[in-house]
N, C-alpha and C positions, 0 to 999 in steps of 0.2 A: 030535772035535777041530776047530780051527777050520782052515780052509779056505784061507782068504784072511792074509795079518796084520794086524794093526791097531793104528793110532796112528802115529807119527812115528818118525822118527829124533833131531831134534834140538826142545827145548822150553828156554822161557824162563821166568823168573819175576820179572817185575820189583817186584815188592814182597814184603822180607823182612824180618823183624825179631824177635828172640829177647828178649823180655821181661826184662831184667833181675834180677826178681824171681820167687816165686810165694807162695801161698797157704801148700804143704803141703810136704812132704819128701818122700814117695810120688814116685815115676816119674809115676806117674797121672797127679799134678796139680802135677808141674813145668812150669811153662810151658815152651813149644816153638813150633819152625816145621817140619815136617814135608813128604816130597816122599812122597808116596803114588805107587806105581810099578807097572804092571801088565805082567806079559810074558804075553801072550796066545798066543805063536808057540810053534813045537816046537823052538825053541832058546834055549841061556841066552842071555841079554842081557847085554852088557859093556857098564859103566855106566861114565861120569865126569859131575861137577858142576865147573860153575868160578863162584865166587861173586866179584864185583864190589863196590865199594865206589866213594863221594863222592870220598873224597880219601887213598883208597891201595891201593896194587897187586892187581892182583886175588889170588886165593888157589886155591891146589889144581894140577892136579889133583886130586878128591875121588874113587876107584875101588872099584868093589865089581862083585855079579854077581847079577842077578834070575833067578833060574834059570827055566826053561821053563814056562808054564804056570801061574806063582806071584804073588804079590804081593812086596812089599818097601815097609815103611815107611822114609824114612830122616830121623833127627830130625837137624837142623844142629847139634843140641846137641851129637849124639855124634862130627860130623866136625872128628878130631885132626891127623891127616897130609896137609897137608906143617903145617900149625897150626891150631889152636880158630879156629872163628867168633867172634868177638866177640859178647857181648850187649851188648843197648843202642846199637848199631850198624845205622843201614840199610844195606842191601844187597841184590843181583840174581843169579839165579843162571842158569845155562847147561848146560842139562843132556843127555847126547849117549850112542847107544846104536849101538852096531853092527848092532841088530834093531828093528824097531819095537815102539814102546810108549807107552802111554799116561801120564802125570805128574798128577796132580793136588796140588796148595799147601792146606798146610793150620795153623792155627796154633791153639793155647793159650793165651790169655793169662790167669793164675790169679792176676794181683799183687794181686787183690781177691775176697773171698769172692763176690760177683756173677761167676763165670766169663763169660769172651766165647770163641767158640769161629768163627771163620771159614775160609770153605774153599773153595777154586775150581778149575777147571781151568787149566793153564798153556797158554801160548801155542804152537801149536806150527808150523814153516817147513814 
């Protein structure tokens, strides 16, 4: 097991954007924005997102739990509570862990049979 922990506690993503459209109907190739999340420690990870917007309130908390040692994809498609992300809306997110961990951004964009698929590591304090 790992030794040491690794990654952050707290990670930014300041470019976000859920494709309004997609190609298919499939999960697969519904377009997305994705926070790829790794807990590498010996304990679960208590997660929130808070996603920012131009010109209105931010949204969330978004809460969930990356258990020990695991991964967690988490598509903004699928964060409902406290309301949906908007598609077709930019937006920032802030994403905060009571254990360190790693965040990588990743996105889908399938509004045209030429798929674009982009992916980075987020920012982390």
């Amino acid at each position: 097991m790992m030794s040491e922990p690794i990654g952050k506690t707290r990670w930014a993503i300041a470019e976000g954007y859920i494709p309004p459209s997609s190609t298919g109907d499939s999960r697969e190739m519904t377009s997305h924005e994705t926070a790829c999340i790794l807990n590498a420690s010996d304990r679960d990870a208590n997660v929130s997102i808070t996603v920012f917007f131009a010109d209105d309130e931010p949204a969330g908390p978004y809460r969930f739990t990356v258990p020990a040692r695991r991964t967690r994809h988490v598509r903004f498609n699928d964060l409902q509570d406290p309301r949906p992300v908007p598609k077709g809306t930019d937006f920032a997110s802030v994403i905060e862990s009571d254990v360190p961990i790693v965040v990588q951004h990743t996105r889908l964009d399938s509004r045209q049979s030429e798929l674009a698929l982009m992916t980075t590591v987020a920012f982390c304090d």
